[in-house]
N, C-alpha and C positions, 0 to 999 in steps of 0.2 A: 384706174379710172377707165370705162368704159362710154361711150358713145357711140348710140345708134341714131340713124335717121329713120323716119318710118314717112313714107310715101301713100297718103291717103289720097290715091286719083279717083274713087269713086265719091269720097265725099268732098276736094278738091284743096287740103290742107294737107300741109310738111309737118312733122312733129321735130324735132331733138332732143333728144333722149338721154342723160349723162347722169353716170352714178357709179361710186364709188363702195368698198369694203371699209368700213369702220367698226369695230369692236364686234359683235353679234349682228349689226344690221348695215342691211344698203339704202343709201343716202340717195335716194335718187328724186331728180328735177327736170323738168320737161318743158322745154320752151316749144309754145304753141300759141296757134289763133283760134284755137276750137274752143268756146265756153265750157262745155262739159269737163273736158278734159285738165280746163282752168282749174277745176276745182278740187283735183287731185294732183295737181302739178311740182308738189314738194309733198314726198314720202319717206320715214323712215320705219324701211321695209323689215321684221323680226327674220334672219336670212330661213330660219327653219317652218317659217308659215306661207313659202312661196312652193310645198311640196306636191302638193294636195289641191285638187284643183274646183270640190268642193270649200274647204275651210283653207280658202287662201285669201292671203291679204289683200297682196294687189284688186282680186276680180271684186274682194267687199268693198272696196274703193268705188271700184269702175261700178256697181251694181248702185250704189250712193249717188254716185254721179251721173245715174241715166245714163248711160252711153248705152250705145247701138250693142246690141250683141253681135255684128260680124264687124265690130270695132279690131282695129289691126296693133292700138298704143297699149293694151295692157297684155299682149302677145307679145311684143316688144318688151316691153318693161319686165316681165315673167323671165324673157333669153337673157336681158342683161343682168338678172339674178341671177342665173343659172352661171353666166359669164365670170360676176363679180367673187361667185359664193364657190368656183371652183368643180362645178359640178355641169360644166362643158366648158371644155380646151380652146381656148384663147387663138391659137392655130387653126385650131378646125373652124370654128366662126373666121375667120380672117379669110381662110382659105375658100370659102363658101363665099363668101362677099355678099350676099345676101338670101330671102326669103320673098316666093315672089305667087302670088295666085293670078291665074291667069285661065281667064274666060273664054272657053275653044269654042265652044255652041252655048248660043243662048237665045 
C-alpha cells in the first residue's frame, strides 16, 4: 500500500492519494474536496497502460474529468504507479520525501 499526499496551494485543496498492487492492476482511491477529481476518485489502473504518457490511463481519466492541465493529482497518481508496479524504489521515494514546484520569478 502506498500513500501520497498531494498539496494543491495554487488551487487551495489536499488530495490523499492510496493505492495498492492487485493482480495486474492498481487499486487506487483518492480522498478529496476537488469535484473534478471526484470523478475519478476510485481507479483500477491496467499497471501496463500507466507507461505512455500519450495512451495512458490515468491522464484519460483526468482528460474526462476536465481537470486543469497544470493539475498536480494525476502526477501523483502516475508515482504511485510507478511506486506500486515496481518501477521506482520504495526507498528512493521515501528518501526524497517529496516533489515540489516552486515559483522563484513570476
Amino acid at each position: 500500500m502506498t500513500e501520497i499526499t498531494v498539496n494543491s496551494t495554487i488551487c487551495g485543496f489536499v488530495h490523499k492519494i492510496r493505492g495498492s498492487l492487485k493482480g495486474g492492476k492498481i487499486i487506487v482511491d483518492i480522498d478529496t474536496p476537488c469535484e473534478k477529481i471526484k470523478k475519478f476518485s476510485h481507479m483500477e489502473i491496467p499497471m501496463m497502460e500507466t507507461m505512455d504518457i500519450k495512451d495512458n490511463y490515468v491522464m484519460d481519466r483526468a482528460k474526462e474529468a476536465q481537470c486543469s492541465s497544470n493539475c498536480l493529482v494525476p502526477c501523483a497518481v502516475l508515482n504511485l504507479c510507478k511506486l506500486e508496479s515496481g518501477f521506482l524504489a520504495k526507498s528512493l521515494a521515501k528518501k526524497a520525501g517529496s516533489i515540489s514546484i516552486e515559483f522563484d520569478e513570476v
